[in-house]
C-alpha positions as CSV (number, residue, x, y, z in Angstrom):
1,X,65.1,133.4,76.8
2,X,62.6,133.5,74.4
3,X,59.3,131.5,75.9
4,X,56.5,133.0,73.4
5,X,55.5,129.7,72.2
6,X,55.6,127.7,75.5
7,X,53.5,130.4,77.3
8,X,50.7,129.9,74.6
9,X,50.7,126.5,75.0
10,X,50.7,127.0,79.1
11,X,47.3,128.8,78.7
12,X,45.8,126.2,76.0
13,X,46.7,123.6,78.6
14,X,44.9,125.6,81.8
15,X,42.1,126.0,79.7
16,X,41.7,122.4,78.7
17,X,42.1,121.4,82.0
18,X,39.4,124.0,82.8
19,X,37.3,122.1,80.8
20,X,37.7,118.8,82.3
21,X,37.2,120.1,86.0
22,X,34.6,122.9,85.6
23,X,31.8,120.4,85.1
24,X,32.6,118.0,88.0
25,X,33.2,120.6,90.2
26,X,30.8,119.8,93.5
27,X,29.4,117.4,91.4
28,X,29.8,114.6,93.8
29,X,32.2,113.2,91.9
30,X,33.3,109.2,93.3
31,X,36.9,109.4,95.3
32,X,39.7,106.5,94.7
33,X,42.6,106.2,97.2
34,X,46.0,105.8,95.2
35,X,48.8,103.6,96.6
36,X,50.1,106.6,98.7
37,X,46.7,107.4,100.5
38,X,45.8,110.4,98.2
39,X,43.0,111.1,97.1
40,X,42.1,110.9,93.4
41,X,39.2,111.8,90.7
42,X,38.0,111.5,87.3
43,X,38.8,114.9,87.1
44,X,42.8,114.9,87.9
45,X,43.1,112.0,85.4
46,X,41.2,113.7,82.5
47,X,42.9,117.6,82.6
48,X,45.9,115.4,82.5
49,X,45.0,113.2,79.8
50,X,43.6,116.4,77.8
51,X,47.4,118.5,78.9
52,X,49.1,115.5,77.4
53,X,48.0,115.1,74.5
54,X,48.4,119.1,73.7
55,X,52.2,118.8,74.9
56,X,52.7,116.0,73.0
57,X,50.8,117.5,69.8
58,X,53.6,120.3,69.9
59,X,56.5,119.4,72.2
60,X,56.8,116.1,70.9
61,X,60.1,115.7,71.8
62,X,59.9,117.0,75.4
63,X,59.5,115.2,78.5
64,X,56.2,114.9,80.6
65,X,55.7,114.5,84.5
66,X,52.4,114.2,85.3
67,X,50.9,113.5,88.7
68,X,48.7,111.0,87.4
69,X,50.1,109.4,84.5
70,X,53.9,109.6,85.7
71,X,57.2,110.7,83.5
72,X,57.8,110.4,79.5
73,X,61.3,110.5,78.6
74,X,61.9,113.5,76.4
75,X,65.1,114.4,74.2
76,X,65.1,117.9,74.1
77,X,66.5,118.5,78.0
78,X,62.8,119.8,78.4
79,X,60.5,118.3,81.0
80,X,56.7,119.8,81.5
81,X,55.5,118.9,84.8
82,X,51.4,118.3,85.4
83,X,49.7,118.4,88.5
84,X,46.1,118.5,87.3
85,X,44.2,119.4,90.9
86,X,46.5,120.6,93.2
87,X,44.4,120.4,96.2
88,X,42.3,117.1,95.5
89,X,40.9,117.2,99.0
90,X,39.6,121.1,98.7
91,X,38.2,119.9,95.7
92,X,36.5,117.1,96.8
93,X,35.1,119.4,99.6
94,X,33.6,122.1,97.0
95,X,36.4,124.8,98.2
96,X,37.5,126.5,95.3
97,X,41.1,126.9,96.6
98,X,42.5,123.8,94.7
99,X,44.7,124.6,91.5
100,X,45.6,123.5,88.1
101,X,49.5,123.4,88.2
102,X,51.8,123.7,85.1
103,X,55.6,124.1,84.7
104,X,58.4,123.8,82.2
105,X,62.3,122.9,83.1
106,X,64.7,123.2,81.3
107,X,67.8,121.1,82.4
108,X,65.6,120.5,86.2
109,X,64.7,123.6,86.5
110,X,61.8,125.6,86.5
111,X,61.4,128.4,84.0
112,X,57.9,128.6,83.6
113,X,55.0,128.0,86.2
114,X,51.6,128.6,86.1
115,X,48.9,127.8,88.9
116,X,45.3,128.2,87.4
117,X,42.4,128.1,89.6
118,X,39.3,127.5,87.2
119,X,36.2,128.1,89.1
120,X,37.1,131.5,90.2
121,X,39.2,131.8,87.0
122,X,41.9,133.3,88.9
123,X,45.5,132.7,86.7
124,X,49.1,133.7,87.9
125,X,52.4,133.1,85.5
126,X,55.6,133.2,86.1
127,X,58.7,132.8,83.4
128,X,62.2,133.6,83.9
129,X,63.3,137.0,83.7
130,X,60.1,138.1,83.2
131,X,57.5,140.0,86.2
132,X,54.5,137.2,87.3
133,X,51.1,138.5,86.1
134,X,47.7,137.9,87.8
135,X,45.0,137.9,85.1
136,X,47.5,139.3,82.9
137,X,49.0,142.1,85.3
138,X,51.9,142.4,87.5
139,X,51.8,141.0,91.1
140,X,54.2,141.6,93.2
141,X,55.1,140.2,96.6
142,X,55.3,142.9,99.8
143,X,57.9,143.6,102.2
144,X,58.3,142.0,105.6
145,X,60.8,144.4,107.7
146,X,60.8,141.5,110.9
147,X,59.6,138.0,111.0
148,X,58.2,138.9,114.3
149,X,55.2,140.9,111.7
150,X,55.0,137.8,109.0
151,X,52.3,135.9,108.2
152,X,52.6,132.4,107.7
153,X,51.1,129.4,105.8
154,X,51.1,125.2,105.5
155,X,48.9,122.8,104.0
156,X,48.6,121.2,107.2
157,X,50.5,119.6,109.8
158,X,49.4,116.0,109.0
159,X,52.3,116.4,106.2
160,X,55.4,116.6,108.8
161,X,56.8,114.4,110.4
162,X,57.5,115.0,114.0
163,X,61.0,116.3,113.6
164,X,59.9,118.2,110.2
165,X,56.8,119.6,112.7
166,X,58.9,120.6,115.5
167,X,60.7,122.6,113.0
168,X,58.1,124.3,111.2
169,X,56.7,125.7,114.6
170,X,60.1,126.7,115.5
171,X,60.1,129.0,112.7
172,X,56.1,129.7,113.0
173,X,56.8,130.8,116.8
174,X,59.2,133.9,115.3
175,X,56.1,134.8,112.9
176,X,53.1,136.3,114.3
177,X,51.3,132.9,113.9
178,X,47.8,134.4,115.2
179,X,47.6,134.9,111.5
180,X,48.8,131.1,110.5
181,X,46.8,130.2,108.1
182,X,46.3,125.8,107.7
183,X,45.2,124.8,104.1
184,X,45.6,126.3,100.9
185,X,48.1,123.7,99.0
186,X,49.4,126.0,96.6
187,X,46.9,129.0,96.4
188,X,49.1,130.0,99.5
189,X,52.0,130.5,96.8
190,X,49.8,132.6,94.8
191,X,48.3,134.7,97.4
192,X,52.3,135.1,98.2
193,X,53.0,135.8,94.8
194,X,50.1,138.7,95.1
195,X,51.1,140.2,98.5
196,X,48.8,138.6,101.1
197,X,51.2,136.3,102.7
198,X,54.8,136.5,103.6
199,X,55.6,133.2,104.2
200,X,55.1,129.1,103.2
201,X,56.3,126.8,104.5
202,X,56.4,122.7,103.6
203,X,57.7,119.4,103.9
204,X,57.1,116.3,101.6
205,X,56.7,117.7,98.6
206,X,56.8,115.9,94.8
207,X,58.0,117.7,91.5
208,X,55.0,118.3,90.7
209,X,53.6,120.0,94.0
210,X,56.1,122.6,93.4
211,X,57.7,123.5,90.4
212,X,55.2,125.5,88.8
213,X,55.0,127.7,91.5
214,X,58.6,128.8,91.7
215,X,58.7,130.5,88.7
216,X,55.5,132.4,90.0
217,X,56.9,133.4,93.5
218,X,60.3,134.2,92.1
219,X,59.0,136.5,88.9
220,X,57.0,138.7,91.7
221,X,59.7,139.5,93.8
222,X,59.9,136.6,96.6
223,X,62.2,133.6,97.2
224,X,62.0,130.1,97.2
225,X,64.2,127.1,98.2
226,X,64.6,124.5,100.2
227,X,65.1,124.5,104.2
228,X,69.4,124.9,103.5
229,X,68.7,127.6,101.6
230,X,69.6,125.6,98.2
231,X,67.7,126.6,94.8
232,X,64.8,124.3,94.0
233,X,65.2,121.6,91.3
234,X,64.1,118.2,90.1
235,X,66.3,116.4,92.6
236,X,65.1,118.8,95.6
237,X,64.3,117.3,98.4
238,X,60.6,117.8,99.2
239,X,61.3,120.6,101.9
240,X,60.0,123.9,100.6
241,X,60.6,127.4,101.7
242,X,58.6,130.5,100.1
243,X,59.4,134.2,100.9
244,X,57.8,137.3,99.9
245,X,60.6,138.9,101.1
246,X,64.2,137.7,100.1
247,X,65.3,139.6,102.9
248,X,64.2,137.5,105.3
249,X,65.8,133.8,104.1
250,X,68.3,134.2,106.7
251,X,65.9,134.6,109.9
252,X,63.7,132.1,108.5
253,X,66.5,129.3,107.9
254,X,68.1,129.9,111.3
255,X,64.5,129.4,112.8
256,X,64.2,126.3,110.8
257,X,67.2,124.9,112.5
258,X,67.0,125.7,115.7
């Protein structure tokens, strides 16, 4: 699979959306609340407006998802999904931990991700078949012999329910959750991706919140699906599992259910 052109225009689109953000960035910026109690910025709706209008400058005829600006219909079987700032709230709070998130799928699923962090200018990409590279070089996730020695990571537990909660501590308790780390959004994928975590785990999830980093986790070594094990895709169900080490999916998952 030959992705030359749409890895270009993956970096064009971080660095406009670099642009956007870079200047706002602990700049006290106003907060609106969208209709599902998120938080939102000038800055997530302009690096999506500037993505946009690159895709649709060269991939006219594929589809767009954006966080902010929601889905064009495309004809190609193509859909590039935008999260602009992946980690509004780390934003917001002048934590440079938030991310730029960019994918391509082909036929629902991923194939290229990126996750772009501007202010330390920190880049990983992923593409099928191909290693994930940090800054341009290869990353690779690190082995985890037990559970009983992983680390372990969330956004927080304000995004499970109860039953979703009770699950994600089942599986924390088999870790060795004095390291748990609470926070992160998806720079915990990419510090998977680079070998300082072992696992993620998270409920509730949109398209958008995770596509890009598949591609990422998967091209340095590690796993991801959802909590039955299944391959993620466009019609996933918001539960999200990421391993460093393949190895241990089927500890994890029988954690998960218990």
């Amino acid at each position: 699979m030959n992705l030359a052109a749409e890895i270009a225009l993956a970096h064009r689109l971080a660095d406009a959306a670099r642009t956007e953000i870079v200047p706002l960035f602990r700049s006290g910026v106003e907060i609106e609340v969208k209709a599902d109690a998120s938080p939102v910025t000038v800055a997530d709706r302009a690096a999506e407006e500037a993505m946009r209008r690159l895709i649709e400058a060269e991939f006219s005829g594929d589809g767009i998802h954006g966080e902010e600006f929601g889905v064009k219909d495309g004809v190609t079987g193509r859909q590039w999904v935008l999260d602009p700032i992946d980690g509004t709230t780390a934003f917001l709070a002048g934590r440079p931990i938030f991310a730029t998130l960019i994918a391509l799928l082909m036929d629902g699923f991923p194939v290229l991700g990126m996750i772009d962090q501007p202010i330390t200018k920190e880049r990983w990409l992923g593409t099928a078949g191909q290693a994930t590279v940090f800054n341009g070089d290869p990353v690779r996730t690190r082995q985890c012999r037990d559970l009983s020695t992983a680390s372990i990571a969330t956004s927080g537990p304000h995004y499970f329910s109860q039953a979703e909660g009770d699950a994600f501590m089942a599986l924390a308790a088999k870790t060795d959750h004095r390291r748990m780390v609470m926070g992160g959004d998806c720079y915990n994928y990419a510090c998977l991706a680079s070998g300082f975590i072992d696992v993620v785990c998270e409920a509730n999830l949109k398209l958008h919140d995770f596509a890009a980093l598949v591609p990422v986790v998967e091209g340095a070594g590690g796993l991801m699906c959802d909590w039955s094990g299944e391959p993620l895709h466009a019609g996933s169900d918001g539960t999200v599992l990421a391993l460093g080490d393949p190895a241990r999916l089927e500890d994890a998952l029988e954690a998960l259910g218990s």
